[in-house]
C-alpha positions as CSV (number, residue, x, y, z in Angstrom):
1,X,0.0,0.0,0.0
2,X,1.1,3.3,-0.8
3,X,2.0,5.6,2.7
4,X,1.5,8.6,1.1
5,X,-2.1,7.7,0.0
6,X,-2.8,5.8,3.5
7,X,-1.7,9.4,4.8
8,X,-4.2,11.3,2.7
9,X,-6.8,9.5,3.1
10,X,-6.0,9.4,6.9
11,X,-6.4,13.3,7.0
12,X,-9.4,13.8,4.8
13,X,-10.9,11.4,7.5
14,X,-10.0,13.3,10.2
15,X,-10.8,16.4,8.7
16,X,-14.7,14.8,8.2
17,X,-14.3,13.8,11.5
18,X,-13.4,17.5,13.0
19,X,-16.4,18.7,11.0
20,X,-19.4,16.8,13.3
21,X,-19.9,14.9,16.7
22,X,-17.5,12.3,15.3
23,X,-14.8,12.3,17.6
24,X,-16.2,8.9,18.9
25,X,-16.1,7.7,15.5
26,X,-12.9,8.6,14.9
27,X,-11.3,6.7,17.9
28,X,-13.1,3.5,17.0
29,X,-12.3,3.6,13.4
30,X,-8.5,4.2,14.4
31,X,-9.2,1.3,16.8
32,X,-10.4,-0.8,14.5
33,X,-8.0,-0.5,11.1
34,X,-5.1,-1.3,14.3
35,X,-6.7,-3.9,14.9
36,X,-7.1,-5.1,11.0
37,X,-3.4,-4.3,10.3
38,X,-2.5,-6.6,13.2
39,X,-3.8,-9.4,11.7
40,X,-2.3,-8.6,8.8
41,X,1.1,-9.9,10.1
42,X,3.0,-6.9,8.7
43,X,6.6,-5.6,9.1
44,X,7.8,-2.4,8.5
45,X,10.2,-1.0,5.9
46,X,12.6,-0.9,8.1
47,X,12.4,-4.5,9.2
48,X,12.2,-5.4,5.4
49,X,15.0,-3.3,4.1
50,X,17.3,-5.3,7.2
51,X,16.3,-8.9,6.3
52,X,17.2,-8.2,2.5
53,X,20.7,-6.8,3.4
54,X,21.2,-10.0,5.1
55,X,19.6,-12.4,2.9
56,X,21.8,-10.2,0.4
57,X,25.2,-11.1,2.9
58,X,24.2,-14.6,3.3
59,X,24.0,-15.5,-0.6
60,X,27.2,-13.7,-1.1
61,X,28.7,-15.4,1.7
62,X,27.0,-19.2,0.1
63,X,28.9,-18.3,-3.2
64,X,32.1,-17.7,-1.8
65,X,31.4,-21.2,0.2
66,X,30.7,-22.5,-3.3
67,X,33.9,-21.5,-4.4
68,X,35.9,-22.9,-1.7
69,X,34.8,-26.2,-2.2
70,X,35.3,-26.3,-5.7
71,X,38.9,-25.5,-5.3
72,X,38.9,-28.1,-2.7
73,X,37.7,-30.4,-4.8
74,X,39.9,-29.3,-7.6
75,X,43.3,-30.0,-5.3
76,X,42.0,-32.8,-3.4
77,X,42.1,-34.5,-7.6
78,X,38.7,-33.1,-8.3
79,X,36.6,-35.9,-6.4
80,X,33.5,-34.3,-5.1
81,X,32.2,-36.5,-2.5
């Protein structure tokens, strides 16, 4: 979802909401799209942009494994076990 679209539709919301005896309303709609995204089993940006800088380590790291073993393999007469 787009933040900058969540944002604007978040204000024209509240600006409806300021406009009439919906301040109730207003608390129990944030209540209830918190409670939505919970169950949604999101993670932030932040959390994202971290696990694909270390998926991105851990396949470089795998390759350079890779590597290894092949000249390993290559000395050792080239028998792979």
């Amino acid at each position: 979802m787009n933040p900058k679209l969540m944002e604007e539709l978040g204000d024209r919301l509240r600006n409806l909401m300021a406009q009439g005896p919906a301040a109730d309303i207003d608390r129990n709609l944030r209540a209830l799209l918190g409670a939505w995204f919970a169950r949604l089993d999101l993670v932030s940006r932040e959390e994202f942009d971290i696990q694909r800088e270390v998926l991105a380590r851990t396949r470089a790291r795998v390759v350079e494994l890779e590597r290894q073993v092949a000249e390993l393999e290559a000395a050792a007469g080239g028998r792979p076990r």
